[in-house]
C-alpha positions in Angstrom: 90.6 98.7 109.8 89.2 96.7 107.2 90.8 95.1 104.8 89.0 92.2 103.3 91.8 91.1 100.9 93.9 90.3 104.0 91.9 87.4 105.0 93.0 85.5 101.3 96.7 86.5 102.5 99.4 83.8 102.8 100.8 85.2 106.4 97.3 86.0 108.0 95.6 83.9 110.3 97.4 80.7 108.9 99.4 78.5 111.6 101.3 77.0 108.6 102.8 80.9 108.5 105.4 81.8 109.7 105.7 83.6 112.9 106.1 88.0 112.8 109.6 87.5 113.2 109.7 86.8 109.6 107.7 89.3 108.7 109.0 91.7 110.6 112.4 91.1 110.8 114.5 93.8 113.0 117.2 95.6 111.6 120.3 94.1 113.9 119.1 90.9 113.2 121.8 88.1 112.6 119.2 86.1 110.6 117.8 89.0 108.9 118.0 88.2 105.5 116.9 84.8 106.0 113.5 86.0 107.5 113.0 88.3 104.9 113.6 85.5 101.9 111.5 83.3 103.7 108.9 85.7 104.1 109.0 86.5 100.6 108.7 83.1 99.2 105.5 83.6 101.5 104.3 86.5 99.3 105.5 84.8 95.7 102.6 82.7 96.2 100.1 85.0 98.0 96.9 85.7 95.7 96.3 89.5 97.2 100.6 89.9 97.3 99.1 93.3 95.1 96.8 94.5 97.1 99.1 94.0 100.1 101.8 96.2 98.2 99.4 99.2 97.3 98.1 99.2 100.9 101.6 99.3 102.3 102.9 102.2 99.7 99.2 104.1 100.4 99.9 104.2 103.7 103.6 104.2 104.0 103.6 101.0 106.1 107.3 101.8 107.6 107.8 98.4 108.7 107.7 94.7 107.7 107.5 93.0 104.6 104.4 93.9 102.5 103.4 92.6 99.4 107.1 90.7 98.7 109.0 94.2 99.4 111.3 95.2 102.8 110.1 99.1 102.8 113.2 100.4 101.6 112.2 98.5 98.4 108.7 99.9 98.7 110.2 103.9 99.2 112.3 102.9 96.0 109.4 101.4 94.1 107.3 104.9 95.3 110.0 107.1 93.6 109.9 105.6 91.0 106.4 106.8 90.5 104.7 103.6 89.5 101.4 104.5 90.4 99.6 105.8 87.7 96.6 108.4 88.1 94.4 106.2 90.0 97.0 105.2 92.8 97.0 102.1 91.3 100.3 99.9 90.7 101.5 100.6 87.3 103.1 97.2 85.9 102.2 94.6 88.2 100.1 91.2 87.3 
């Protein structure tokens, strides 16, 4: 797979990152909601957080965080049909 935009991402690669506990933060998790606002605050400052959300909605990335969303943000962003006729994300900068 690849995905050159990943390599500009704030979570790849980067010791400074942190660890895929926060990224992927499971469901029973006392400190669940922690890991996932960390992680965001990750992806708030991320230059490719857009292209990370299209890939993760394109291929229905089922877990994680992806592009600053928990995927039952992405399945409600999806519905809401944001993508316009070239797949792309309607409304985001």
């Amino acid at each position: 797979m690849n995905l050159p935009w990943k390599q500009k991402a704030q979570c790849w690669g980067k010791t400074t990152s942190p660890s895929t506990d926060f990224w992927y933060p499971e469901d029973d998790d006392p400190n669940r909601i922690n890991k996932i606002k960390i992680a965001k605050s990750y992806c708030a400052i991320c230059p490719v957080m857009s292209e990370c959300l299209d890939y993760a909605i394109k291929n229905d990335e089922e877990y994680g965080i992806w592009g600053g969303m928990t995927r039952r943000e992405r399945r409600k962003h999806k519905r809401k049909k944001d993508y316009d006729d070239k797949g792309q994300i309607s409304g985001l900068v």
